[in-house]
SEPA-655873 format. One line per 3 residues: for each residue x, y, z of N, C-alpha, C, O. Coordinates in steps of 0.001 Angstrom, whole numbers, plus 500000, padded with zeros to 6 digits. Example, Ala and Ser with C-alpha at 12.3 -4.5 7.8 and 13.67 -1.06 7.14 Angstrom:
REM residues 2
513190,494310,507800,512300,495500,507800,513200,496700,507800,514236,496681,508465; 512850,497750,507080,513670,498940,507140,512900,500030,507870,513409,501138,508039
END
This chain:
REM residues 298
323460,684193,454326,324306,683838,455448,324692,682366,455339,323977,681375,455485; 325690,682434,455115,326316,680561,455411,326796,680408,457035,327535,681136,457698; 326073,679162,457403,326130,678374,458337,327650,677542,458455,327827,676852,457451
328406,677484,459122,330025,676495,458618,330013,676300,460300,330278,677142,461158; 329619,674920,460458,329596,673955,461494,330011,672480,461624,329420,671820,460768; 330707,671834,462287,330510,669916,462219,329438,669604,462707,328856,670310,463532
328928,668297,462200,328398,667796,463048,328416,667156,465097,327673,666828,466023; 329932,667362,464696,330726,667219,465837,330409,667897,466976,329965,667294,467954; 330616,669307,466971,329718,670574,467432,328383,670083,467452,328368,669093,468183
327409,670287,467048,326189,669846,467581,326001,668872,468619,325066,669040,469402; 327190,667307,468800,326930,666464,469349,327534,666823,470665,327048,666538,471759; 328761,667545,470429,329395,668341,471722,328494,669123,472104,328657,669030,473321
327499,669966,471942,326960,670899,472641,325476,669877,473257,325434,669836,474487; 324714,669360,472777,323884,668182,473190,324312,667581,474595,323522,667535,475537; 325870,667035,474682,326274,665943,475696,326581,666896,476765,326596,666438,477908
326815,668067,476605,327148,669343,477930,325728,669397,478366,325397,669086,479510; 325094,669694,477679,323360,669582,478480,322551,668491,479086,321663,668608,479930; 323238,666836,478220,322685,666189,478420,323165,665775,480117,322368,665361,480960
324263,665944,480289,325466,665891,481133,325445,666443,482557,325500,665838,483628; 325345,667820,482278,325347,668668,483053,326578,669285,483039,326602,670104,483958; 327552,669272,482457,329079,669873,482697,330009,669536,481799,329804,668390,481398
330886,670009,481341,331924,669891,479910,332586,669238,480583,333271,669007,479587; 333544,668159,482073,333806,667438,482509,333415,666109,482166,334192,665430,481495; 332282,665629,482546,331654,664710,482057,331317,664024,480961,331427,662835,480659
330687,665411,480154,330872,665551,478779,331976,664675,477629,331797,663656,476963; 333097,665557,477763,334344,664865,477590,334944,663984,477891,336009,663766,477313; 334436,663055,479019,334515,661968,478976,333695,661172,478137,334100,660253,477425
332707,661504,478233,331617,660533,477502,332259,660623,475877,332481,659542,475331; 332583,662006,475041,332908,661965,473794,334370,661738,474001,334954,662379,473127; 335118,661186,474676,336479,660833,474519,337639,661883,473949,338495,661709,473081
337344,663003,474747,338179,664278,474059,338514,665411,474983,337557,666015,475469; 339378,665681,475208,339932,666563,476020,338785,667739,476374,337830,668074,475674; 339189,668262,477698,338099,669562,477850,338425,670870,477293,337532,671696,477107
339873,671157,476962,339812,672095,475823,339424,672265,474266,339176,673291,473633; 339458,670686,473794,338907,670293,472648,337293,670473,472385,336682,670775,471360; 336765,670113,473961,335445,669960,473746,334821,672037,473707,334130,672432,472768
335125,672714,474518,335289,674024,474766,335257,674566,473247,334285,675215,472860; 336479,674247,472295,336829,674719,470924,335605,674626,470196,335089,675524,469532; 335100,673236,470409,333838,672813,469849,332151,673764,470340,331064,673861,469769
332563,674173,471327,331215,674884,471381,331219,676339,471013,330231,677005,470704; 332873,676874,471113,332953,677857,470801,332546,678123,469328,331856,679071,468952; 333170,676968,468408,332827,677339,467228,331358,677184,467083,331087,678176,466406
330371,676633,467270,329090,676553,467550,328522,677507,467435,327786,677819,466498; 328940,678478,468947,328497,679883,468679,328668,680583,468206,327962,681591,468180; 329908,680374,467458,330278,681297,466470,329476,681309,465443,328952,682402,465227
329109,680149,464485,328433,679797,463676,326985,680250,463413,326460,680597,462356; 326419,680141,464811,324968,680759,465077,324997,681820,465541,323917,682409,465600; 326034,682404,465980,325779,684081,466640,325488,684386,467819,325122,685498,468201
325624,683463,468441,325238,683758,469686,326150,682690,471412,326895,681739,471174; 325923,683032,472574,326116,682244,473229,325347,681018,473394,324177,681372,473538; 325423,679904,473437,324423,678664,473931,324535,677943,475059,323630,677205,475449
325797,678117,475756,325722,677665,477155,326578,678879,478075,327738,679213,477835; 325786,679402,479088,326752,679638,480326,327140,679040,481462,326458,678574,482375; 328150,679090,481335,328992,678670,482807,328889,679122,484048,328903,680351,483987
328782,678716,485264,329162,679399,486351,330025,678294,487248,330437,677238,486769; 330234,678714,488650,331034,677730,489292,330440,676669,489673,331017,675625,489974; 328934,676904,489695,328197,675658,490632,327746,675219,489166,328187,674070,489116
327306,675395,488303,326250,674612,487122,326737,675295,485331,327103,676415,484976; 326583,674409,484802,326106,674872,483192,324613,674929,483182,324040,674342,484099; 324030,675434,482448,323238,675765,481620,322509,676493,480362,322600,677708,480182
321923,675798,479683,322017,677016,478577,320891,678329,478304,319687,678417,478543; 321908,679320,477670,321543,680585,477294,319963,680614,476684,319717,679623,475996; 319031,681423,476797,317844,681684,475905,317779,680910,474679,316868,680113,474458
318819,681158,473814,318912,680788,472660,319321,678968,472657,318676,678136,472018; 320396,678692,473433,321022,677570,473485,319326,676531,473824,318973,675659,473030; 318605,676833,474948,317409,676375,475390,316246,676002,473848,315393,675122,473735
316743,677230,472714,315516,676950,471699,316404,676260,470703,315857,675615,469808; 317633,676321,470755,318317,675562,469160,318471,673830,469910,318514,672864,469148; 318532,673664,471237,318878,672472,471524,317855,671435,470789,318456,670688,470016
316380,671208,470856,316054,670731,469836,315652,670448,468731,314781,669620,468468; 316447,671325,467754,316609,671638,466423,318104,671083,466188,318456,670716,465068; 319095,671036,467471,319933,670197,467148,319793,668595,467257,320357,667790,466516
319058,668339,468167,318484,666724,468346,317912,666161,467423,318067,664943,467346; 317078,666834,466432,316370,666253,465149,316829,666387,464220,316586,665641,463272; 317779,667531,464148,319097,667304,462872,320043,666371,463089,320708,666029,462111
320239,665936,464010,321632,664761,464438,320386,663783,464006,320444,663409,462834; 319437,663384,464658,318399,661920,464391,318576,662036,462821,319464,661410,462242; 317847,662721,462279,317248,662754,460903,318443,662315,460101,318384,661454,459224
319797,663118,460542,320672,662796,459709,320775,660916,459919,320625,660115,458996; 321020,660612,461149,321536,659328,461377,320653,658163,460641,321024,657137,460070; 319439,658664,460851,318063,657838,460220,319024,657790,458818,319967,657019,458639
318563,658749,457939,318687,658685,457028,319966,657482,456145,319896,656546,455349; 321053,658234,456890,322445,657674,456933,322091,655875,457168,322606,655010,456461; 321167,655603,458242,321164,654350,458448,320181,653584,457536,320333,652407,457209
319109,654415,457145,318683,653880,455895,319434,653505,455011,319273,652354,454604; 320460,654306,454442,320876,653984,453457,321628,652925,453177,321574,652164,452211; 322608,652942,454457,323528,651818,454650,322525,650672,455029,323385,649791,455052
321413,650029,455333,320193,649157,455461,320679,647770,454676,320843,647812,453457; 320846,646846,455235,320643,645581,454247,319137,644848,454035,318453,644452,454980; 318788,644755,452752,317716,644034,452674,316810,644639,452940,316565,645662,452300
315627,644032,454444,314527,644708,454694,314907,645327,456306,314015,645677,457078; 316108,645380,456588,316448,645651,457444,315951,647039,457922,316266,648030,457265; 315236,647149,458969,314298,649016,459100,315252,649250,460760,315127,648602,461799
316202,650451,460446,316507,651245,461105,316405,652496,461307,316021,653206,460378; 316740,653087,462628,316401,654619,462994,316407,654699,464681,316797,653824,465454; 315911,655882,464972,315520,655984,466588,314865,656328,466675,314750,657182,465796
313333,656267,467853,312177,656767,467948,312340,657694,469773,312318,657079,470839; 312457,658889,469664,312244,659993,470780,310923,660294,471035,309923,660896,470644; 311475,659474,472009,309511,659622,472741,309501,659992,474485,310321,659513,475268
308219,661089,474937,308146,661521,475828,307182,660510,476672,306089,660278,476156; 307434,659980,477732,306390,659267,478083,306383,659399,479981,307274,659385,480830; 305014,659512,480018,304869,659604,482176,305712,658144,482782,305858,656995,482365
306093,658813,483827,306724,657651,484422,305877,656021,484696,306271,654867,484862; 304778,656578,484641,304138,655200,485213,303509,654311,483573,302742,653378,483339; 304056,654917,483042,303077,654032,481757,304828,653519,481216,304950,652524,480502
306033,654311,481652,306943,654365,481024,307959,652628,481905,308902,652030,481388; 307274,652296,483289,307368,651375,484200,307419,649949,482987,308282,649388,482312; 305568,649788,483288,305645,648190,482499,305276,648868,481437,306171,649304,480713
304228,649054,481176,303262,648978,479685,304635,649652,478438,304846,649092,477363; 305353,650824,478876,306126,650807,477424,306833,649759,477366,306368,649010,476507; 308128,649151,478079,308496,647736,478257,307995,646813,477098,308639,646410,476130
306405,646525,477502,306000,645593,477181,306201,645670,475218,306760,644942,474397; 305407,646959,475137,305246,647865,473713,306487,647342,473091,306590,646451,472248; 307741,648309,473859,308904,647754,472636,309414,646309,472449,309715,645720,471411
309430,645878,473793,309885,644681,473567,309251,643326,472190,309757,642370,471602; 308039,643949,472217,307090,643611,471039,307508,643962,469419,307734,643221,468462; 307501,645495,469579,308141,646122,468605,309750,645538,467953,310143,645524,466787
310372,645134,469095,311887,645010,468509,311848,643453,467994,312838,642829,467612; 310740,643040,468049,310826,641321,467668,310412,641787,465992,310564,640964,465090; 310001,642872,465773,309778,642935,464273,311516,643710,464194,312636,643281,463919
310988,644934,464572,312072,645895,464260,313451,646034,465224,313718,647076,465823; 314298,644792,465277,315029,644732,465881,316400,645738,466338,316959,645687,467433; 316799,646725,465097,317938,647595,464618,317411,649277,465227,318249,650179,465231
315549,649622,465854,315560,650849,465712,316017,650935,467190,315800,650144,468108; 316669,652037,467183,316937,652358,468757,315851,653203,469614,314945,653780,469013; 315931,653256,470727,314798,654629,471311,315724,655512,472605,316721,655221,473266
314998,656465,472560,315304,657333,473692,314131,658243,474131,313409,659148,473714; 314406,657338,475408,312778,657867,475834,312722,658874,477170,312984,658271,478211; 312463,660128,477314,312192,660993,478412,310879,660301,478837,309895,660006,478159
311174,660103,480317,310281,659615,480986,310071,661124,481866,311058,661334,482570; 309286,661924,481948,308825,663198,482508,307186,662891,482812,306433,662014,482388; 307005,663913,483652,305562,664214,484066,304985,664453,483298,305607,664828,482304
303333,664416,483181,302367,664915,482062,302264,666088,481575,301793,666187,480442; 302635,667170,482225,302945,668434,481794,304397,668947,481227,304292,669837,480383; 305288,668674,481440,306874,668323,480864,306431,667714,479934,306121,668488,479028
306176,666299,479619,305465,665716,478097,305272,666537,477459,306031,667029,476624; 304079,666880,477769,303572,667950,476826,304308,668908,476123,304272,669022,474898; 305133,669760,477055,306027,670677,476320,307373,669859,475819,308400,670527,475698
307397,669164,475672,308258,668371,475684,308046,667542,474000,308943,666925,473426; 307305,667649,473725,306758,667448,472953,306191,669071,471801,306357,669458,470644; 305810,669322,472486,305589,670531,471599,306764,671057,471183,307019,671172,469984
307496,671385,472028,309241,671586,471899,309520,671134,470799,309660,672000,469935; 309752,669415,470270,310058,669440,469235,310649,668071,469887,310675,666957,469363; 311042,668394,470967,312128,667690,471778,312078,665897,471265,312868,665034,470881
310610,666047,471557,310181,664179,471331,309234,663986,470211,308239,664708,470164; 309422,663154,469371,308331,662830,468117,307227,663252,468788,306880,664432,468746; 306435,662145,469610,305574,662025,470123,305318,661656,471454,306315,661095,471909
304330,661739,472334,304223,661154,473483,303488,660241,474172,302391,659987,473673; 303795,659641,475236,302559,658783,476106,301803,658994,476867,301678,658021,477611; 301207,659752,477105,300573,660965,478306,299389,660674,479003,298651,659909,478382
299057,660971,479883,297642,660844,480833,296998,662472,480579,296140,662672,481439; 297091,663150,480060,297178,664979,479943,296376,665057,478532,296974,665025,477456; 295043,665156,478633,295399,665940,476686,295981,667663,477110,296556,668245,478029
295450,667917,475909,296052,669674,476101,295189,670787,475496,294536,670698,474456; 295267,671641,476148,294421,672842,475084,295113,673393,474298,294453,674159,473595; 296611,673367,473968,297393,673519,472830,296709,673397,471909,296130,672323,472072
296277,674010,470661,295713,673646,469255,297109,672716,468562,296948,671974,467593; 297901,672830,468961,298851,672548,468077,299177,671056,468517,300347,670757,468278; 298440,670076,469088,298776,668979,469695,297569,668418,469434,296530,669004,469132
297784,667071,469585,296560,666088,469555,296749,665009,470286,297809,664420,470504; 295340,664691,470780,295424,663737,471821,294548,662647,471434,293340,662827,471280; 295295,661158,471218,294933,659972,470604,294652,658972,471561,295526,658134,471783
293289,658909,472325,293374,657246,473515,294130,656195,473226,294292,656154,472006; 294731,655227,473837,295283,654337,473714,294331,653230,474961,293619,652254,474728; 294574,653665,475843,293859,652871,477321,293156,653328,478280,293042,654543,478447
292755,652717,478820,292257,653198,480139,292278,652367,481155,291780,651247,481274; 293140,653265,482167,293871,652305,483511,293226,652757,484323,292921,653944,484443; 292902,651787,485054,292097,652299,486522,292618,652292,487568,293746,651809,487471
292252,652726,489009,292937,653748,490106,292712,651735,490961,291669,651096,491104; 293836,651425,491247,293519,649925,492079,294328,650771,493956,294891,651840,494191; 294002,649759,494702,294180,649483,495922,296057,648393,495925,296367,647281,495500
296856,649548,496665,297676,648370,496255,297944,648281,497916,297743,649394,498404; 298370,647212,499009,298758,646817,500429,299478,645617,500435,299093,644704,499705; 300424,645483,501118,300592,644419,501686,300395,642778,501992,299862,642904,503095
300437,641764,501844,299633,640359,501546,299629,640230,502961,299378,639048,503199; 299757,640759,503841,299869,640765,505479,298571,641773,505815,298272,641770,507009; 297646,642747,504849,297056,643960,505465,295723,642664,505313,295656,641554,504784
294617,643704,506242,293376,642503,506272,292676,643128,504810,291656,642625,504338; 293354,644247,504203,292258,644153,502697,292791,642970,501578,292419,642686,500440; 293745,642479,502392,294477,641434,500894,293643,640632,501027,293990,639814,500174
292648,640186,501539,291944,639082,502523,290864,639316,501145,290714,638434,500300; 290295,640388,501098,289006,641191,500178,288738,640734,498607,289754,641206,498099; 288220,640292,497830,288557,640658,496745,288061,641864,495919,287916,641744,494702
287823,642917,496497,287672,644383,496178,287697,645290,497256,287881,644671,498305; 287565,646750,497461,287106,647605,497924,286557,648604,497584,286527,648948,496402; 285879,649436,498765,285530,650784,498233,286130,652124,498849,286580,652340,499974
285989,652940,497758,286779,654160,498505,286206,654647,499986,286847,655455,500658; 285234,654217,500335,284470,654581,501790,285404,653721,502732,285704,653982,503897; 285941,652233,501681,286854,651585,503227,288077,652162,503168,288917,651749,503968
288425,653166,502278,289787,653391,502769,289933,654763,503591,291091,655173,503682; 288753,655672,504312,288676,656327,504389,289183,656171,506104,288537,655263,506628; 290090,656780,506998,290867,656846,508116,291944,655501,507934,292403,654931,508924
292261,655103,506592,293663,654562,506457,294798,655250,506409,294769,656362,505880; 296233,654653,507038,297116,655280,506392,297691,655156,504474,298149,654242,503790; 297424,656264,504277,297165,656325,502658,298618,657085,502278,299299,657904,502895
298747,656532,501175,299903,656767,500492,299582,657451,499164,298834,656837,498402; 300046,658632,498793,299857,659264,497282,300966,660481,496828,301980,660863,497413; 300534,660797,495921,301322,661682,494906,300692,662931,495413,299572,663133,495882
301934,663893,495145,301808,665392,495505,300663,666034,494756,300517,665439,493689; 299866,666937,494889,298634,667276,494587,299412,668295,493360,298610,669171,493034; 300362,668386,492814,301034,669278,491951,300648,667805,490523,300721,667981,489307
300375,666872,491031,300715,665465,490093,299157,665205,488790,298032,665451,489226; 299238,664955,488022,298376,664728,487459,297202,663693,487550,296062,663797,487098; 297821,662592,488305,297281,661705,488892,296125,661773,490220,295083,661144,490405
296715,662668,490905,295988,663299,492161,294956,663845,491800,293917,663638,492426; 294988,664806,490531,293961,665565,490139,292639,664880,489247,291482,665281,489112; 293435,663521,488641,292132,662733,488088,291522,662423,489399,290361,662717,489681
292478,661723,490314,291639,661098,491159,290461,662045,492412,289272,661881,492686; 291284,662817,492805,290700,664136,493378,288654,665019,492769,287541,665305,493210; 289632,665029,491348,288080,665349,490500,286563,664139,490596,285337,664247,490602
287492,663135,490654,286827,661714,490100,285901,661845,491701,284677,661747,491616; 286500,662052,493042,286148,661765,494192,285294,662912,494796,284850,662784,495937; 285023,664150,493988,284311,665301,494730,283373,665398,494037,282820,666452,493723
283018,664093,493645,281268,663760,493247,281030,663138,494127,279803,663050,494158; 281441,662626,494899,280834,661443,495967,281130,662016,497431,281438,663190,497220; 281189,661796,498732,280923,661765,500301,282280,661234,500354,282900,661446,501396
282854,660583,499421,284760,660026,499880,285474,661245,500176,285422,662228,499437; 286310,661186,501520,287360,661867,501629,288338,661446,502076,288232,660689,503041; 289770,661797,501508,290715,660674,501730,291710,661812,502307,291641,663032,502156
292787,660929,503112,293602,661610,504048,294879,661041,503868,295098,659954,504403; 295977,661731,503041,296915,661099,502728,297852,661318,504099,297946,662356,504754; 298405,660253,504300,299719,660280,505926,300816,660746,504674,301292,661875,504786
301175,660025,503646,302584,660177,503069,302470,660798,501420,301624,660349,500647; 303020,661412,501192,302696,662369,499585,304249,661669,499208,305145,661321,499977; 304175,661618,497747,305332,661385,497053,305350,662175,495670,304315,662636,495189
306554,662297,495084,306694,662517,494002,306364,661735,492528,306005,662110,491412; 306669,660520,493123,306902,659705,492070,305839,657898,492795,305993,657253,493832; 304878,657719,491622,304475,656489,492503,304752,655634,492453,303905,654957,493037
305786,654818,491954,307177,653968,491809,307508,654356,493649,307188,653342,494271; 307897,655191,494394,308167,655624,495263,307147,654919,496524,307669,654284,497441; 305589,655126,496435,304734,654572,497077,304788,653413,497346,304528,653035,498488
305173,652472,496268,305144,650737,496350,306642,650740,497311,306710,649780,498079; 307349,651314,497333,308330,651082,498894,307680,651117,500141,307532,650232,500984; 307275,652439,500111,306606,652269,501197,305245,651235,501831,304913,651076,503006
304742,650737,500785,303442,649698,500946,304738,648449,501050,304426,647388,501590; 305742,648568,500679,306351,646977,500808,307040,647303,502377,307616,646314,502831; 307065,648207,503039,307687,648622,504331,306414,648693,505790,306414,648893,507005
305430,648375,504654,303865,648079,505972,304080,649450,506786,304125,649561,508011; 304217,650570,505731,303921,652186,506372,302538,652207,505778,301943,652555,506798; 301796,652113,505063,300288,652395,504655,300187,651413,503031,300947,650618,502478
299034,651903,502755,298263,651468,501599,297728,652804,500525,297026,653789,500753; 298456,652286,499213,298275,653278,498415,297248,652673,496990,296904,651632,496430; 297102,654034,496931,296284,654020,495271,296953,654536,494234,296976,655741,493984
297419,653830,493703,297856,654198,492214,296755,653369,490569,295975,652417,490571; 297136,654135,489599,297075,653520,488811,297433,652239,488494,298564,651886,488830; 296236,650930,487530,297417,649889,487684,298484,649654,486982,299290,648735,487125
298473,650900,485858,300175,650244,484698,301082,650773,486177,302246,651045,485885; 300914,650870,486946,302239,651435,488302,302261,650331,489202,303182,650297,490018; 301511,649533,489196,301524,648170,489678,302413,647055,489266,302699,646807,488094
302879,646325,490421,304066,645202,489631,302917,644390,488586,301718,644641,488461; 303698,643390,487933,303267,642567,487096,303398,641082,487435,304400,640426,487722; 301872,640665,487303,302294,639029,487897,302139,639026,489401,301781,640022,490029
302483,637628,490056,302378,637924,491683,304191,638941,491892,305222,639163,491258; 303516,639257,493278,304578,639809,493693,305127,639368,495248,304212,638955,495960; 306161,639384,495740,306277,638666,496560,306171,639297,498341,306716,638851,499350
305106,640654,498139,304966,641447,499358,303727,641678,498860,302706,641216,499368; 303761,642505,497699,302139,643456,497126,301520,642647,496819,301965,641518,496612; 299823,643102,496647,298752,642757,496054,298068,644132,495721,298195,645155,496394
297238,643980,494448,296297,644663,494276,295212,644736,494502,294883,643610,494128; 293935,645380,494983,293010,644781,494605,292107,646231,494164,292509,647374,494384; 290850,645888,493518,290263,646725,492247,288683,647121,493618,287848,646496,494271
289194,648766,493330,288382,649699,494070,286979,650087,492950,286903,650209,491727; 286145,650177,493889,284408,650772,493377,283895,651282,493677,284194,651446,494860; 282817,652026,493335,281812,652778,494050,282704,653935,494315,283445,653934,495298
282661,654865,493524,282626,654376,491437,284133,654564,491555,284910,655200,492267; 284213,653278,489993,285047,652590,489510,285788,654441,488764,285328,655135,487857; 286836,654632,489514,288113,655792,488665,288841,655199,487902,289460,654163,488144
288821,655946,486699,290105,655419,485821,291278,656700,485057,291343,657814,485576; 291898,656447,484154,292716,657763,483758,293137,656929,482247,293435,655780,481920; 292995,658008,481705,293200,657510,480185,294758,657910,479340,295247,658968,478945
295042,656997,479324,296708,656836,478664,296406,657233,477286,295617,656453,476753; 296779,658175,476566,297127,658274,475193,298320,658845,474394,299160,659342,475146; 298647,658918,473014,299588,659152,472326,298851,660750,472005,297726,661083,471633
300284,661624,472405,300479,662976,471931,301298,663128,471047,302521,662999,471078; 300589,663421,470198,301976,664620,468366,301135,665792,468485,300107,666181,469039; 302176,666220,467601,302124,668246,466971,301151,667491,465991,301319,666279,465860
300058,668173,465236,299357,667969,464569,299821,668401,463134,299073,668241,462169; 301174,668998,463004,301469,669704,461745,302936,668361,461495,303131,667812,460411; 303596,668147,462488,304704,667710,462636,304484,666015,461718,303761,665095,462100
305190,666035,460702,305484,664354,460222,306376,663667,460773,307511,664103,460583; 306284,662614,461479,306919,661842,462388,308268,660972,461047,308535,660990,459845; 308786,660233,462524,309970,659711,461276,309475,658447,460974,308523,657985,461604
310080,657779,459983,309091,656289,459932,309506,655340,461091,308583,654609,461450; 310808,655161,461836,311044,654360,462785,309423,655126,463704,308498,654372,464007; 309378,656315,463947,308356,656328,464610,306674,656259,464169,305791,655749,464859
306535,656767,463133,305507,656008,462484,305474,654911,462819,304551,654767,463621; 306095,653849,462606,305468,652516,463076,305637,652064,464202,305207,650936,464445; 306240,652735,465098,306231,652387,466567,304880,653016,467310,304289,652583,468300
304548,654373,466365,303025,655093,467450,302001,653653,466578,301353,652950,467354; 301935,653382,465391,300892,652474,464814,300862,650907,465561,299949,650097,465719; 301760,650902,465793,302103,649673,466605,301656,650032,468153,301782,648953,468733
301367,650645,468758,301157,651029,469816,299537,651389,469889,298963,651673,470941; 299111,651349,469013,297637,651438,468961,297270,650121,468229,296322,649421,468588; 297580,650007,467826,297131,647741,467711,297414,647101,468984,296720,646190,469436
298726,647719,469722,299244,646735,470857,297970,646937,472252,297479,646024,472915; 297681,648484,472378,296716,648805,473416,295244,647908,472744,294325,647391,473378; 295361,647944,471942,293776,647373,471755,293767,645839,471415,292691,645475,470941
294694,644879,471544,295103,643700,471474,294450,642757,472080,294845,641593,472016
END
């Protein structure tokens, strides 16, 4: 069976998903919406199948479209890597590194990572899904992302889970609340506060949750969130006092928050790098996961 496709097609069918709609789409690739349409048609032609359906309210894609999408993402990278290798001046190291990483490590601590990284490797690009610990994961297994940043290992055999850190669960309030006053607490003083946290669906909840039904602590959340980026609004709005992790903590003083470091007993949650255990990474990412395990242990 011969395959007879552009690359073009692949990048057109990518930006409809990435997008949400062949409208958009076509703007972004600078090409008419019947042009872009031609392009997916031939697509499916090529592979045999449908890869996106339409309806009036949404695109999305077909069974199939859902499993070739990233098999098209690592054939467009690989090619470009390559391509940009070649064209390379000198010691010049280019590529892109696709990486899955939790929102809260994805805040400061990756930040910090690349910004480090690009003082060597100035030319590699990244694209990073910032998803939940369980999305990671498949997300990763998928194919979708080299590798990941995760708080999650997995019982997947087909994954591996590499420590990088370990962040602990801090007290974050107000420089106006009387715990800013403290220089610690314990989970017994936060017990009939208004408390701020993540939906018990969250991975975070569940370290901390497990960590706390060894001990007499019981905590009473007033406000649940999705996202704990979300919480530090509300602690800067003097609605309650939350616990997060500290990579979810600002950096440096801040000019409302403070942290301060909870005990009795000290919770923490361990940040590490997830790969497929079969999967060879690309070298832009090779040396961005190696670099990321010198940088955590620095």
């Amino acid at each position: 069976m011969r395959i007879n496709f552009e690359l073009q097609d692949l990048r057109a069918f990518l930006t409809v998903l990435e997008l949400g709609g062949f409208h958009r789409a076509a703007e972004a690739l600078a090409m008419s919406q019947p042009a872009l349409s031609r392009r997916i048609q031939s697509l499916e032609a090529a592979v045999g199948a449908p890869l996106i359906e339409r309806t009036t309210r949404r695109v999305a894609p077909t069974s199939v479209g859902s499993s070739f999408a990233p098999l098209a993402r690592r054939l467009l990278d690989e090619l470009e890597d390559t391509l940009l290798g070649m064209t390379g001046v000198g010691q010049a190291q280019t590529g892109q590194v696709t990486l899955a990483c939790v929102p809260t490590a994805a805040f400061y601590f990756l930040p910090r990572a690349i910004e480090a990284f690009n003082e060597r490797f100035p030319q590699i690009r990244f694209r990073i899904l910032d998803l939940s610990g369980n999305e990671g994961l498949q997300s990763v297994a998928r194919g979708e992302a080299e590798f990941g940043i995760n708080l999650l290992g997995s019982s997947d055999p087909d994954l591996h889970f590499t420590p990088l850190i370990e962040d602990p669960y801090v007290l974050a309030c107000r420089n106006d609340h009387p715990f800013a006053r403290r220089e610690s607490v314990s989970w017994a003083d936060l017990q009939g506060e208004r408390l701020i946290g993540v939906s018990r669906a969250s991975g975070n909840r569940m370290i901390l949750e497990n960590a706390l039904a060894k001990t007499d602590v019981r905590l009473s959340f007033q406000y649940e969130v999705n996202h704990l980026t979300t919480s530090l609004g509300l602690v800067e709005r003097g609605l309650g006092i939350s616990v997060l992790p500290k990579l979810a903590t600002p950096e440096g003083p801040h000019p409302l928050i403070v942290t301060k470091s909870i005990g009795a007993p000290a919770v923490t949650r361990t940040i590490g790098v997830v790969e497929r255990r079969t999967a060879r990474l690309s070298p832009a990412a090779q040396r961005f996961r190696d670099m990321l395990l010198d940088f955590a242990t620095a």
